[in-house]
RODO-2510 file (C-alpha; in nm, 4 decimals, decimal comma):
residues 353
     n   res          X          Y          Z
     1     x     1,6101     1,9213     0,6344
     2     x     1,3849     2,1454     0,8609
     3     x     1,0209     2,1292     0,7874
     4     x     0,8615     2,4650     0,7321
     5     x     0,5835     2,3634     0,8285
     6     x     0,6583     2,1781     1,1893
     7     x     0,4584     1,8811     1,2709
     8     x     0,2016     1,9627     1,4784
     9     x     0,2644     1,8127     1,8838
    10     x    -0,1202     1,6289     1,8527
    11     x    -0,1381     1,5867     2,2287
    12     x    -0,4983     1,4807     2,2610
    13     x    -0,4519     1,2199     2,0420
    14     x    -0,5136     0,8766     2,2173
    15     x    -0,2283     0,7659     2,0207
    16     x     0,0436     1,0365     2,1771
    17     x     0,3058     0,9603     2,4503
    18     x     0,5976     1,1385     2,4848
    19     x     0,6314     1,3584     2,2140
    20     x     0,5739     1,0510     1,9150
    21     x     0,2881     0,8548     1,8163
    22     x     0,2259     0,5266     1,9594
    23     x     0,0602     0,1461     1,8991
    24     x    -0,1758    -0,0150     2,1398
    25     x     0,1001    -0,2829     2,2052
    26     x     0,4680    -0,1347     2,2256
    27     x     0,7051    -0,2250     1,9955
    28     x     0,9976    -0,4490     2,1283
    29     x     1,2979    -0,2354     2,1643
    30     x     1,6220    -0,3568     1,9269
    31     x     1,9202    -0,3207     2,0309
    32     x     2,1970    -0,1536     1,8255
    33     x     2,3471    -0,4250     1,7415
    34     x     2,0406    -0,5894     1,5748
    35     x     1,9458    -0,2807     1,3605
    36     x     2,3725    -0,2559     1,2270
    37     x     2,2843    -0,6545     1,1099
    38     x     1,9381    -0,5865     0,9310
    39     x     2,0678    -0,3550     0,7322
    40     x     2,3797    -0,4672     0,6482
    41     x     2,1992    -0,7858     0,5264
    42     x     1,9557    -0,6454     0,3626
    43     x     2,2036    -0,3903     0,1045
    44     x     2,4976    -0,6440     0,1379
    45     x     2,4341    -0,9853     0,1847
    46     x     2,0355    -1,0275    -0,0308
    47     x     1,9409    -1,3783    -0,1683
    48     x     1,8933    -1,3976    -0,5591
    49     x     1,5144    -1,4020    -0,6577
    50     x     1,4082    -1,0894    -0,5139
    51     x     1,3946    -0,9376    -0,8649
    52     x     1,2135    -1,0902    -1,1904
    53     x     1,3798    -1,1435    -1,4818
    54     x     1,1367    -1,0706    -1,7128
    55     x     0,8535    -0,7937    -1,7815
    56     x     0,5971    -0,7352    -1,5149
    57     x     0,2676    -0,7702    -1,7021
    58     x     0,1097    -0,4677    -1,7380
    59     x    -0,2307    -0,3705    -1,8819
    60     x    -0,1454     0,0167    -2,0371
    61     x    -0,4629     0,2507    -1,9006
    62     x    -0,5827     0,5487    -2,1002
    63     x    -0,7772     0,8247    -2,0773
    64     x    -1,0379     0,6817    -2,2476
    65     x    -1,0504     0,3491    -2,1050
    66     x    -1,0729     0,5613    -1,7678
    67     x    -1,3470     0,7959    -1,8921
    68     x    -1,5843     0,4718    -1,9884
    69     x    -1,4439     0,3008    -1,6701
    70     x    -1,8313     0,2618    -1,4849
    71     x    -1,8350     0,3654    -1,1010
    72     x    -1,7133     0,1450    -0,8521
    73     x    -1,3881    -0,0121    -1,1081
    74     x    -1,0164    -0,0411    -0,9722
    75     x    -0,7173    -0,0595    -1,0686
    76     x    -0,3840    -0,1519    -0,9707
    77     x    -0,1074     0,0437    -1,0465
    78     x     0,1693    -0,0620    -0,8136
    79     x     0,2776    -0,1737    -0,4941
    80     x     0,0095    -0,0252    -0,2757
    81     x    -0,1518     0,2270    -0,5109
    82     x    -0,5082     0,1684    -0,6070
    83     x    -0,7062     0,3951    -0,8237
    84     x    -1,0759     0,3748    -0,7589
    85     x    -1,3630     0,5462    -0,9157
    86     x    -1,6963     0,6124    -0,6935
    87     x    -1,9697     0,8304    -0,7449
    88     x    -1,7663     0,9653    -1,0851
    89     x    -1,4887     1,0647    -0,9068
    90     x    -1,1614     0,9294    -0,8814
    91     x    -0,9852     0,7957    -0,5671
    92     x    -0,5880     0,7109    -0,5317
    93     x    -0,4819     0,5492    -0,2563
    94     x    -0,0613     0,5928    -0,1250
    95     x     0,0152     0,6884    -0,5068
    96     x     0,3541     0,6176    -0,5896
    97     x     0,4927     0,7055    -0,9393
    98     x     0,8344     0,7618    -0,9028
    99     x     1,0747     0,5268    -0,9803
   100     x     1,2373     0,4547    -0,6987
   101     x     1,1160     0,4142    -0,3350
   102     x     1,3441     0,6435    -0,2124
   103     x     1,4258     0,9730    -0,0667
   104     x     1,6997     0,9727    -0,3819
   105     x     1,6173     0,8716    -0,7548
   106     x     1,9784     0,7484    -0,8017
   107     x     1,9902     0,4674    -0,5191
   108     x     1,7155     0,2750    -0,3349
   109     x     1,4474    -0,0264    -0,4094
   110     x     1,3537     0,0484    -0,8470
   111     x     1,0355    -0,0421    -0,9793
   112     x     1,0045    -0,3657    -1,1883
   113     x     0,7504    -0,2043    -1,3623
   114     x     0,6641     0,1377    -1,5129
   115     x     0,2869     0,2609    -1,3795
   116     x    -0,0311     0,1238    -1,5957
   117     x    -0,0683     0,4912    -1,6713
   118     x     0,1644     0,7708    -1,6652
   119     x     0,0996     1,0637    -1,3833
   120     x     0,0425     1,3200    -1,6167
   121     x    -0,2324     1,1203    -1,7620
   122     x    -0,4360     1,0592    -1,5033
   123     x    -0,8045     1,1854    -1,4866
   124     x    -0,8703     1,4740    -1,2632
   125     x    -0,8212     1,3005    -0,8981
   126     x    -1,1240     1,3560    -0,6920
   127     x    -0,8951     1,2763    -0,3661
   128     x    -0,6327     1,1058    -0,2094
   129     x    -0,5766     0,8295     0,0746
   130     x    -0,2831     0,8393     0,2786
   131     x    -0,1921     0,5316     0,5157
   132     x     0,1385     0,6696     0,6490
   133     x     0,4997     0,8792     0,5499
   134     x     0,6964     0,5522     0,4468
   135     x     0,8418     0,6414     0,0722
   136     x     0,6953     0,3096    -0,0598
   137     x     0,3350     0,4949    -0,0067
   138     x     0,4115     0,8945     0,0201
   139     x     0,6149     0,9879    -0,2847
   140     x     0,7054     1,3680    -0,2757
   141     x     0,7705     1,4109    -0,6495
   142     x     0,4062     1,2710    -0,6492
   143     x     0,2166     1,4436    -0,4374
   144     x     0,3691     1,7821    -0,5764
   145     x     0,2267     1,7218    -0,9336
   146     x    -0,0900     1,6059    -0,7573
   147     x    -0,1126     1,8935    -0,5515
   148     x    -0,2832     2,1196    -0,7578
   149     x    -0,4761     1,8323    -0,9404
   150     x    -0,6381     1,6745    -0,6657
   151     x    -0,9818     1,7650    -0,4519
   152     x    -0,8146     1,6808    -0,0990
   153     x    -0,5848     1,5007     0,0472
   154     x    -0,7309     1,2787     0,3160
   155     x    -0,4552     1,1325     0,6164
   156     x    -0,3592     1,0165     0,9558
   157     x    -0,2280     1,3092     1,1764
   158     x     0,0794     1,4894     1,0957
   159     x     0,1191     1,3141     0,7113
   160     x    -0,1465     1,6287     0,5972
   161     x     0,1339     1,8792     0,7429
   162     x     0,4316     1,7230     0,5574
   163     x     0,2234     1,7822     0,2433
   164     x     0,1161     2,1543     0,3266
   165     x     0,4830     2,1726     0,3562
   166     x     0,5478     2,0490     0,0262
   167     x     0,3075     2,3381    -0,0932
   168     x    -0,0213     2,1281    -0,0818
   169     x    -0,2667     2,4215    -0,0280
   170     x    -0,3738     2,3747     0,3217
   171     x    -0,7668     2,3560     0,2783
   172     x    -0,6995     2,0596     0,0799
   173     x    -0,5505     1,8298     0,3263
   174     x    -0,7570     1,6849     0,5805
   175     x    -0,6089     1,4831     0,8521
   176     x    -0,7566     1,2263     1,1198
   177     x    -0,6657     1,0060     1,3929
   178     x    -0,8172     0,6558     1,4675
   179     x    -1,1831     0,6063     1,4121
   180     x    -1,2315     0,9361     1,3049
   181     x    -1,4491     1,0158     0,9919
   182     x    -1,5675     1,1966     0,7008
   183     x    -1,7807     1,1926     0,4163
   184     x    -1,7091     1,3301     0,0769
   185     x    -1,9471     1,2964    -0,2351
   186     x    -2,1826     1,0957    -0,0249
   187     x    -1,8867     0,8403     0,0386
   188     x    -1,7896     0,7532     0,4060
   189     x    -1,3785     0,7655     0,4826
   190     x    -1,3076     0,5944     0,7724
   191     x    -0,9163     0,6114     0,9464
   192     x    -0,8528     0,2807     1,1387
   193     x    -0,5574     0,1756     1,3337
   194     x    -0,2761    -0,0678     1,2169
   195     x     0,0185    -0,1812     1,4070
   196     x     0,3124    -0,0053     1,2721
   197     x     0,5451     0,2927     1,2473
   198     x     0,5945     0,6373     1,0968
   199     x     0,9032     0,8471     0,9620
   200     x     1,1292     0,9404     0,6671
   201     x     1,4835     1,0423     0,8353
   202     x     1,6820     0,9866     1,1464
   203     x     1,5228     1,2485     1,3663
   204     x     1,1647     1,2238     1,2579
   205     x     1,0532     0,8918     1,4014
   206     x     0,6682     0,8312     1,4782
   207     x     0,6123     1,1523     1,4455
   208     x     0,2926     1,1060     1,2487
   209     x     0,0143     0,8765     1,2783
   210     x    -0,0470     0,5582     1,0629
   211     x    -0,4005     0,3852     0,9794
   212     x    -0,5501     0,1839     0,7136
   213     x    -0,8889     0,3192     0,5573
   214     x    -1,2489     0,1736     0,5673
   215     x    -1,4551     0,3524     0,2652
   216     x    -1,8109     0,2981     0,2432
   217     x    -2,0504     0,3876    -0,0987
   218     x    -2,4276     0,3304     0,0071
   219     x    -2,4027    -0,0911    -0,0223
   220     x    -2,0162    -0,1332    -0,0624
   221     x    -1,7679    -0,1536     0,2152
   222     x    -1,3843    -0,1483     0,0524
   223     x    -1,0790    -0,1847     0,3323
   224     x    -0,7566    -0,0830     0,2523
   225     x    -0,4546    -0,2288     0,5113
   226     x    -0,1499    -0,0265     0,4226
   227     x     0,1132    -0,1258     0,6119
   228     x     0,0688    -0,3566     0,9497
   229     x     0,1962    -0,5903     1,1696
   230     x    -0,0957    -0,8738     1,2886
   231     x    -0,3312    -0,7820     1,5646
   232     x    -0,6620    -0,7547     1,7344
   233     x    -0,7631    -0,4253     1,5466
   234     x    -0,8450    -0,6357     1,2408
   235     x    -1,1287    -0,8134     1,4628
   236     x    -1,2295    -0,4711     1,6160
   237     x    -1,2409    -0,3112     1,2733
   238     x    -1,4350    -0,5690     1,1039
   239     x    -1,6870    -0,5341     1,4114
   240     x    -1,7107    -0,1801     1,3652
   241     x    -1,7344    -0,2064     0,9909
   242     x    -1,7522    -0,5110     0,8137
   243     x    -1,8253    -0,7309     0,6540
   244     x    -1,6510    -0,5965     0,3625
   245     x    -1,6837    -0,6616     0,0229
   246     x    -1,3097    -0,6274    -0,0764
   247     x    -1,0459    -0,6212     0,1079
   248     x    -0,7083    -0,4962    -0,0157
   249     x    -0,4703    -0,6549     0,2443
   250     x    -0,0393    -0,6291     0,2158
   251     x     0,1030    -0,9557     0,1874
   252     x     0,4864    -0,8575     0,0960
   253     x     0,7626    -0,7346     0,1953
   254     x     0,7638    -0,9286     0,4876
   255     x     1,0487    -1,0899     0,7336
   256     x     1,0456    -1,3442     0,9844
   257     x     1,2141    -1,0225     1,1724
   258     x     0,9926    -0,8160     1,1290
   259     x     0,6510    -0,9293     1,2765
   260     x     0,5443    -0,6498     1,4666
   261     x     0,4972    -0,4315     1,1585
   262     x     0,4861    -0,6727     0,8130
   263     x     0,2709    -0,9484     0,8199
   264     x     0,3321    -1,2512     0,6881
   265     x     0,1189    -1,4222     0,4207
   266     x    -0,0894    -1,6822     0,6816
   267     x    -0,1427    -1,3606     0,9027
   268     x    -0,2880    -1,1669     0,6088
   269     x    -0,5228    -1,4534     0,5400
   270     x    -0,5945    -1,4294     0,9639
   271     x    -0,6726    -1,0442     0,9005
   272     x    -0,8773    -1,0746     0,5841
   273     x    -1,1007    -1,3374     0,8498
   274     x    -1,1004    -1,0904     1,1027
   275     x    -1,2083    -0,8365     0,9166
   276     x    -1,5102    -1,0081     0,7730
   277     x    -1,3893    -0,9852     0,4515
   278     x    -1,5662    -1,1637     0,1145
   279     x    -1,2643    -1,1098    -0,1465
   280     x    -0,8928    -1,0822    -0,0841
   281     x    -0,6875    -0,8805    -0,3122
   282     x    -0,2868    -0,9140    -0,1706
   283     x    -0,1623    -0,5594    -0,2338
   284     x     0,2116    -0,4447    -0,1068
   285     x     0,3676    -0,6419    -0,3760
   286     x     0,5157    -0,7189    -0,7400
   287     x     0,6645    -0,3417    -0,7679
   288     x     0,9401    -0,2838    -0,5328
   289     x     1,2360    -0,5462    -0,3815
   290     x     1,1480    -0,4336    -0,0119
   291     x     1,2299    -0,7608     0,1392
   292     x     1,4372    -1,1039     0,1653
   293     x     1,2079    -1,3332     0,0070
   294     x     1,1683    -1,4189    -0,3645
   295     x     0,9852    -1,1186    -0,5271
   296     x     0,6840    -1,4243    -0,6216
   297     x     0,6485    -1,5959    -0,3134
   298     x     0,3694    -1,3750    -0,1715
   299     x     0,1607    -1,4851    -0,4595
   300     x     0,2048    -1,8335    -0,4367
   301     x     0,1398    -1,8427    -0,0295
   302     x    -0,1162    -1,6407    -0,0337
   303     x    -0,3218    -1,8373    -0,2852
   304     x    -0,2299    -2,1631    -0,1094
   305     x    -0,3817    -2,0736     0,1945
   306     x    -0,6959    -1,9072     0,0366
   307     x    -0,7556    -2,1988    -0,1582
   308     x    -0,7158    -2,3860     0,2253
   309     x    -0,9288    -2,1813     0,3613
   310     x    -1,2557    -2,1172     0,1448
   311     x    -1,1061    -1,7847     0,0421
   312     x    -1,1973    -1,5990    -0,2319
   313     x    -0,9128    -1,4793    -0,3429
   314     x    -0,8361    -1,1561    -0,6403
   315     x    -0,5412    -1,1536    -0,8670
   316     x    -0,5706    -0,8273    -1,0547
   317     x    -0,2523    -0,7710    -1,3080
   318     x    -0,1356    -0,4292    -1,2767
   319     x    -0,3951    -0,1873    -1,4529
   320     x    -0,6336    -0,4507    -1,5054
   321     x    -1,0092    -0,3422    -1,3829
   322     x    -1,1646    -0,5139    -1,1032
   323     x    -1,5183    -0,5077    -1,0365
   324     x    -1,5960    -0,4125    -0,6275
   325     x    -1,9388    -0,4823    -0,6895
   326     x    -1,8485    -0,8703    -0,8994
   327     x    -1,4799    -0,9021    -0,8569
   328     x    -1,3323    -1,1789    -1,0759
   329     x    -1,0051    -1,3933    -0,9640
   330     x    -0,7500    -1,3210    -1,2274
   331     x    -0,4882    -1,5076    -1,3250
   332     x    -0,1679    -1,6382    -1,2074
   333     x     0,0266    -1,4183    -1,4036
   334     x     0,3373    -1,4354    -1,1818
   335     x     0,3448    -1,7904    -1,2629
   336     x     0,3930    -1,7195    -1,6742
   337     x     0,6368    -1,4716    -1,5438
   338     x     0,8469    -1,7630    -1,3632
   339     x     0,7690    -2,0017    -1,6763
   340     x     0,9127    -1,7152    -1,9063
   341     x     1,2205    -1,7063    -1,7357
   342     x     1,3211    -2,0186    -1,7095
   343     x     1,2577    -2,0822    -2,0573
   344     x     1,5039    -1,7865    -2,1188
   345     x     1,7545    -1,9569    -1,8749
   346     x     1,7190    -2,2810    -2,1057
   347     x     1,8161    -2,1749    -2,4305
   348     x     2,0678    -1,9878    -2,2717
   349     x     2,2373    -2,2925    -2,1618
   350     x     2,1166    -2,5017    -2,4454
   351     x     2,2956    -2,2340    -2,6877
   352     x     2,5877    -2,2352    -2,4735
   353     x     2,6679    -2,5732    -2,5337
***
């Protein structure tokens, strides 16, 4: 479908050559052939594990939990959406609450979990952080209830116009490329690259920009990856920035195939160094089947190699509050989650017999 609102060209971006929106290292070309096989194995052919078998864990959020919430709590509520409250406002970063990832509510990668909170519920949303147009982090049905809830709308170049297009009043969306900033409430938004790619159809690829965001309250530095492939802009960004005091990193939905823009749990770790970072929270995981591997394995990699490395490492179940000032490690809750199950498959074949 035609945008009404045409994505603007962006030509003195840094980031611009010919006509799309580039990395600092080009992404391999695949060939035809290669694409046809990814996704046939990935509807068609998918390993079993990639889906629990029992309830997510989920700690249910209301309004007045939220109100008494003190500055500087967050909260996961799925997959890459983070609500944060700073300064008394509240922040959302790539909110997803629909349930599927997925330009169509009928087919596509389900939630295993409903949100913490549902979207009518949510306090009045001081703004919103966009990393990139991906569905698994820009949710149309979303943004559209937001749109007349929220303060602005803060994103890499060209997301801001596919919101004005969805009727997101125009002096509410501020967009940004690389490096660029602004300040809102006294708090300090910062765009930074990432290695990775942009678009929502066939003829709309890298069209807009992608980023990760650095935000900075007085004493506090918070990063926030969304989506990215390994490379030296962690290093440059923690120079520029760090050291931060949390860092929400993805570590899932990842592929030995797909290293350029998914990175894969030992590289997360490698960014979470680079950036200078004191606490790792994995994010990009435990909502959506985006990937090959079992749905737990990011969990249990990642917290192998931070307990190798000296890292301290955040498990936050979804809605449970986390401290950025004195974060706290959580649980393993995945783990009951695996125990749970395969006490299920037990008496199943223990009744059977």
């Amino acid at each position: 479908m035609t945008l009404k609102v045409p994505i603007a060209s962006y030509e003195t971006s840094p980031q611009r050559a010919d006509d799309q929106f580039t990395n600092v290292v080009a992404k391999p070309k695949e060939s035809l052939g290669a694409t046809i096989k990814l996704f046939w194995e990935f509807f068609f052919n998918r390993p079993t594990g990639t889906v629990p078998d029992v309830a997510t864990p989920v700690h249910a959020l209301t309004a007045q939990a939220l109100a008494e919430a003190p500055d500087r709590s967050v909260y996961r509520l799925g997959h890459s959406t983070l609500l944060i409250k700073l300064r008394g406002g509240w922040w959302l970063t790539d909110p997803v609450f629909s349930e599927r990832a997925s330009p169509f509510q009928w087919i596509g990668p389900k939630r295993f979990h409903a949100p913490p909170i549902a979207l009518e519920d949510l306090p009045p949303i001081r703004g919103v952080l966009l990393s990139h147009d991906h569905y698994d982090h820009l949710d149309r049905a979303t943004v559209k209830f937001l749109a007349s809830r929220v303060g602005v709308f803060l994103t890499p170049l060209g997301v801001g116009d596919r919101l004005v297009d969805w009727g997101v009043p125009r002096d509410k969306v501020r967009q940004f490329d690389w490096w660029q900033e602004t300040e809102v409430d006294g708090v300090r938004f910062a765009l930074t690259p990432t290695q990775h790619f942009s678009g929502r159809g066939l003829r709309d690829s890298n069209k807009t920009l992608w980023g990760s965001w650095v935000i900075i309250d007085n004493d506090l530095r918070v990063f926030f990856s969304g989506d990215s492939g390994y490379f030296d802009g962690f290093r440059k960004i923690g120079e520029r920035y760090g050291p931060f005091d949390v860092a929400f990193v993805e570590t899932g939905a990842y592929d030995a195939k797909w290293p350029y823009v998914h990175m894969q749990p030992e590289q997360t770790v490698q960014a979470h160094q680079d950036l200078r970072g004191k606490w790792l929270v994995p994010i990009h995981n435990g909502t959506f089947d985006l990937a090959m591997h079992r749905w737990e394995e990011p969990f249990e990699r990642v917290s192998a190699l931070a307990a190798q490395r000296g890292i301290a490492l955040s498990t936050p179940e979804m809605g449970e509050r986390l401290d950025l000032s004195a974060p706290h490690a959580g649980r393993p809750w995945w783990r009951t989650m695996k125990a749970e199950a395969e006490a299920r498959r037990n008496t199943s074949v223990a009744s059977a017999q």
